[in-house]
C-alpha positions in Angstrom: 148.6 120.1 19.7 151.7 118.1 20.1 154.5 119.4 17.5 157.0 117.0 18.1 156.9 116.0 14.7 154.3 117.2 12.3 154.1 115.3 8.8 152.7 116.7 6.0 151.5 113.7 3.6 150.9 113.2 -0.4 147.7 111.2 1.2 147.0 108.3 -1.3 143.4 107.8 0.6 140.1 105.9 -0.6 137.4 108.3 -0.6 134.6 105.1 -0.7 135.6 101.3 -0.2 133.0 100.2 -3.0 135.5 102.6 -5.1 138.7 100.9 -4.3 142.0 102.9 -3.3 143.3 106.5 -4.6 145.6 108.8 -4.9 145.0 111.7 -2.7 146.3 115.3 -0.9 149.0 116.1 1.1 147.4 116.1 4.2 149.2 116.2 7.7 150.2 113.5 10.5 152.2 113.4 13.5 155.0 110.8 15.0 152.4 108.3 16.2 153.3 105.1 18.9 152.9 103.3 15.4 154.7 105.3 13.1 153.5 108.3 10.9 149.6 108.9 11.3 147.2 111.5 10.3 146.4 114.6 12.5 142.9 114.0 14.2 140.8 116.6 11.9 137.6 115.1 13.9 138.6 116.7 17.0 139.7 119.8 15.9 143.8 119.2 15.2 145.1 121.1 12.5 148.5 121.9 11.3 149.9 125.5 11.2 151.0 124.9 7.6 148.6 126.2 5.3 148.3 124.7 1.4 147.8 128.0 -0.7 148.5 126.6 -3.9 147.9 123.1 -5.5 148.5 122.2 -9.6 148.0 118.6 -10.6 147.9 117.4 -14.0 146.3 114.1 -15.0 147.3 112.6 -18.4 144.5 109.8 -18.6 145.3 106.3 -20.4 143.8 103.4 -21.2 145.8 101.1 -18.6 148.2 103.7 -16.6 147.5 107.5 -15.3 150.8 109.9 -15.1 150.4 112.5 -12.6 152.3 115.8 -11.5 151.0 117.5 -8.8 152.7 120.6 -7.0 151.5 121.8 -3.8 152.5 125.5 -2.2 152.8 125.3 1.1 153.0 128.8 3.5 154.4 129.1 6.8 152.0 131.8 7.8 154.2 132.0 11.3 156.2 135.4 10.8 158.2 134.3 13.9 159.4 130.7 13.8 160.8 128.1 11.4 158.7 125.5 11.2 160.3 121.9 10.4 158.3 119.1 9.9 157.9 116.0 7.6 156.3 115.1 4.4 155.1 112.4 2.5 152.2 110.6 0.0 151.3 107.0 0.5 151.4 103.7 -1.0 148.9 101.3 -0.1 150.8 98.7 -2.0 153.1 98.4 0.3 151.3 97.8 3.4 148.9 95.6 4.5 146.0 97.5 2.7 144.6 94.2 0.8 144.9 91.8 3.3 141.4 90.2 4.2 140.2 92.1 1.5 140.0 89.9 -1.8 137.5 92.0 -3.9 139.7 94.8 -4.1 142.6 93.4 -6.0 139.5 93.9 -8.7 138.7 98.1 -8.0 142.4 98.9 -6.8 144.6 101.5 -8.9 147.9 99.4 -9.0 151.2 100.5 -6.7 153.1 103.7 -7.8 155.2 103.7 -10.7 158.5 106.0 -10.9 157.9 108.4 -7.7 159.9 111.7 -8.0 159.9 114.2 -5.8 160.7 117.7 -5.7 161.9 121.0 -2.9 161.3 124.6 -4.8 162.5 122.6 -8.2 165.3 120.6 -6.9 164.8 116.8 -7.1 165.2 115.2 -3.6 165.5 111.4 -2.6 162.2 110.3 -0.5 162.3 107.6 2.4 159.7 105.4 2.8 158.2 104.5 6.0 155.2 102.9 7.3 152.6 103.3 9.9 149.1 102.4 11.5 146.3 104.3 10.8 142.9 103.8 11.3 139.8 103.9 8.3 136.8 104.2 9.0 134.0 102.8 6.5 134.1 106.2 4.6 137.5 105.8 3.7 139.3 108.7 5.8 142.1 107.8 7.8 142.7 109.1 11.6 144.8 108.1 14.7 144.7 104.8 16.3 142.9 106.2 19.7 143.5 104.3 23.0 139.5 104.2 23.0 136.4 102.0 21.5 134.8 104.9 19.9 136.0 104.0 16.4 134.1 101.7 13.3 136.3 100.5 10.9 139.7 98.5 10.9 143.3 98.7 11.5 145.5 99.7 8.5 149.4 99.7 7.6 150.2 102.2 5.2 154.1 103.2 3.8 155.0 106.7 2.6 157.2 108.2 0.5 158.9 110.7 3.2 161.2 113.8 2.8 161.8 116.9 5.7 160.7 120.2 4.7 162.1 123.4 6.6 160.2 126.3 6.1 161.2 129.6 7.5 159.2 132.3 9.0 156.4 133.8 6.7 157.7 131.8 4.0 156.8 129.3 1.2 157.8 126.2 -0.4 156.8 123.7 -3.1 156.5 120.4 -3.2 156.1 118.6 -6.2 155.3 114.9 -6.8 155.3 112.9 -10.2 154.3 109.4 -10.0 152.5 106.9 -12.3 149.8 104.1 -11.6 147.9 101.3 -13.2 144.2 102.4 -13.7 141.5 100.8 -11.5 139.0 98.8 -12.8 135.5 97.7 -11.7 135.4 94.2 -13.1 133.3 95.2 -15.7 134.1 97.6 -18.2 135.2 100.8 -16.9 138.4 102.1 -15.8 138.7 104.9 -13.5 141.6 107.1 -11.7 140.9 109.1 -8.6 142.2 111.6 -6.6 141.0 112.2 -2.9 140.8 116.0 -1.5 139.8 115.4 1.8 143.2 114.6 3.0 144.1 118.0 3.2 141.7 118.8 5.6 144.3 119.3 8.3 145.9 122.5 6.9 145.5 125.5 8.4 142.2 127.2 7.1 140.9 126.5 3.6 142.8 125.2 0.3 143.4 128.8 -1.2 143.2 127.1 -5.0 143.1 124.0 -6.6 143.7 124.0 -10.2 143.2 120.9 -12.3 144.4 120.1 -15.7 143.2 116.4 -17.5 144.7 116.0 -20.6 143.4 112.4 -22.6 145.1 110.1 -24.2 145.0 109.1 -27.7 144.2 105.2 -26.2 140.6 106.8 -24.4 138.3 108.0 -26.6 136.4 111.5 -25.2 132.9 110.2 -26.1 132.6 107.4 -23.7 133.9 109.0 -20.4 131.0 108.1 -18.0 129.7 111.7 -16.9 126.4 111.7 -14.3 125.4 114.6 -16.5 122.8 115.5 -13.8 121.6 112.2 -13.2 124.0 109.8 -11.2 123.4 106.3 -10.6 122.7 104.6 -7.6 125.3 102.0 -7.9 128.5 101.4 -10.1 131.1 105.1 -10.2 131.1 107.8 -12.4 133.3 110.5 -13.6 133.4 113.7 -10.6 132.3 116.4 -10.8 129.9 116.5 -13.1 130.7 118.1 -16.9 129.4 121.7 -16.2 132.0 122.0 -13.8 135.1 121.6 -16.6 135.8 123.8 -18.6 136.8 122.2 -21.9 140.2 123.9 -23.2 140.9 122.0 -26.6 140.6 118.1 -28.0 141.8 115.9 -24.5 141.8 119.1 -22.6 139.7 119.6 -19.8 140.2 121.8 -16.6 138.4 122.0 -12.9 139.3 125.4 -10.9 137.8 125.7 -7.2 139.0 128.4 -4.7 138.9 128.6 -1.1 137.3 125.3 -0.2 137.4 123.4 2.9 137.6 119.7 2.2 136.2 118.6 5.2 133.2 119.9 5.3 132.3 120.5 1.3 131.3 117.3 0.4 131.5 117.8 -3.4 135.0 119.0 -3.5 136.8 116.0 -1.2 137.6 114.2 -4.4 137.8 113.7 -8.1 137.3 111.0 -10.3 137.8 110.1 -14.0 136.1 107.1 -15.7 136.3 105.5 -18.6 133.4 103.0 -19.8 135.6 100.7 -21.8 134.0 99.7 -25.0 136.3 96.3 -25.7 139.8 95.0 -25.1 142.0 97.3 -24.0 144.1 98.8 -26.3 148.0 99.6 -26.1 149.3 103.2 -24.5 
C-alpha cells in the first residue's frame, strides 16, 4: 500500500441514492492524482490505523440535527509514528447535485458550524476537495485508470486537519456539526449516518456507541420504525426498535461491538425518520 499520505476522513457518504446524501464515518483515503480519495477497501487496502472507539450523539429536530461524534483512533504500530491526514465531507460544496435535480428534494442540507477537536483541544480544519468515484450503492472508491467501474464521477470537499500519532498510542478526534434534515417530498424527515466508510481501518470497529436524544419539536409516537415489517419503497427508521434500548422520554441508545462494516450489511448505517404529521413546527 502506498503511504505517502494516508487520510483518515469524517466520511459524509450516501449509503442508497433513492435515500439522498449523509453524514457518515471517518473512513480513510490517500493523496490521489485528483486530490484526497478513499482507500480501495474492494481490493483489499486498508489503513494501519485502527478505530477502537466511536461516541456519536444525535439530538433529533424537526428541521435541523446537531451532532457530536468522537472517534478513538490507535496506532497499533509499537514502532513508528504514524502521520497522516484527516477529514469528514461536505457534499455541498462539490459538485454532488449537479445533473441531479431530484435530490435537492432527499438531500440533508450543507454543514452548519463544523468544530473540530485533537485529544480535547479545538483545532482549525482546511477544506479541500477531490474526485472520487460512487458507485450506484452509494460507496465511494478511487478513480481507477480502468473501465471496470458503474457509476459516476464525483467532487467532494473535506473538512481536513493532520493527526500524528506516535507509536502504540491513541488519539481522539471529535467532530460537532449541525445540518438541515432531509426530506422525501412527502411527509417525512430523516437524518442518517453511514458506517460503511470506516471500512478501511485496520480490523473491526472495536465499539460503536449511539446516543439519540429527541427534541421537544418531534413527537416519539410517529418515528417511522419497520417494526419487523419494512416496506418495499419509501425509508424508515434503522435499525429496527428491538435493537434500542430506550433510556428515558427522547432517549434512545444503539451499542454494537466488533463489527466489520464492510461486510455486515445491517450495521453500515443508521437512520432516523420522522413521518411528519403537518407543517413543520419551530425548533
Amino acid at each position: 500500500m502506498n503511504w505517502r499520505a494516508v487520510l483518515a476522513i469524517g466520511a459524509l457518504g450516501s449509503g442508497l441514492w433513492a435515500s439522498g446524501p449523509a453524514r457518515a464515518d471517518d473512513g480513510a483515503l490517500n493523496e490521489g492524482l485528483f486530490g484526497p480519495e478513499p482507500l480501495d477497501v474492494a481490493r483489499g487496502v486498508e489503513s494501519p490505523i485502527r478505530l477502537l472507539e466511536e461516541f456519536l450523539r444525535i439530538e433529533f429536530g424537526a428541521k435541523r440535527s446537531s451532532v457530536a461524534v468522537r472517534f478513538r483512533f490507535q496506532n497499533p504500530d509499537t514502532t513508528r509514528t504514524i502521520e497522516q491526514l484527516t477529514g469528514f465531507p461536505d457534499i455541498s460544496l462539490g459538485d454532488y447535485y449537479v445533473g441531479w435535480p431530484t435530490r435537492i428534494t432527499v438531500t440533508q442540507g450543507p454543514l452548519i458550524d463544523m468544530h473540530t477537536f485533537i485529544d480535547g483541544q479545538e483545532v482549525q480544519s482546511e477544506v479541500r476537495k477531490g474526485r472520487v468515484w460512487e458507485d450506484t450503492s452509494g460507496t465511494w472508491s478511487p478513480i481507477r485508470d480502468d473501465s471496470s467501474q458503474t457509476g459516476r464521477n464525483q467532487l467532494l470537499a473535506w473538512h481536513v486537519v493532520k493527526l500524528r500519532i506516535p507509536p502504540g498510542m491513541t488519539v481522539e478526534v471529535e467532530r460537532r456539526y449541525s445540518v438541515t434534515n432531509g426530506n422525501d417530498g412527502a411527509s417525512n424527515r430523516f437524518f442518517t449516518y453511514i458506517l460503511h466508510t470506516a471500512a478501511a481501518w485496520k480490523g473491526t470497529i472495536g465499539r460503536l456507541t449511539v446516543d439519540l436524544f429527541l427534541m421537544k419539536s418531534v413527537d416519539e409516537s410517529e418515528l417511522d420504525w419497520p417494526r419487523g415489517t419494512p416496506r418495499e419503497y419509501g425509508i424508515q427508521c434503522h435499525p429496527d426498535l428491538p435493537a434500542w434500548h430506550r433510556l428515558g422520554p427522547r432517549h434512545y441508545q444503539l451499542i454494537w461491538a466488533d463489527f466489520e462494516p464492510a461486510t455486515d450489511l445491517e450495521r453500515q448505517y443508521l437512520r432516523v425518520v420522522w413521518n411528519a404529521p403537518g407543517p413543520i413546527p419551530q425548533e
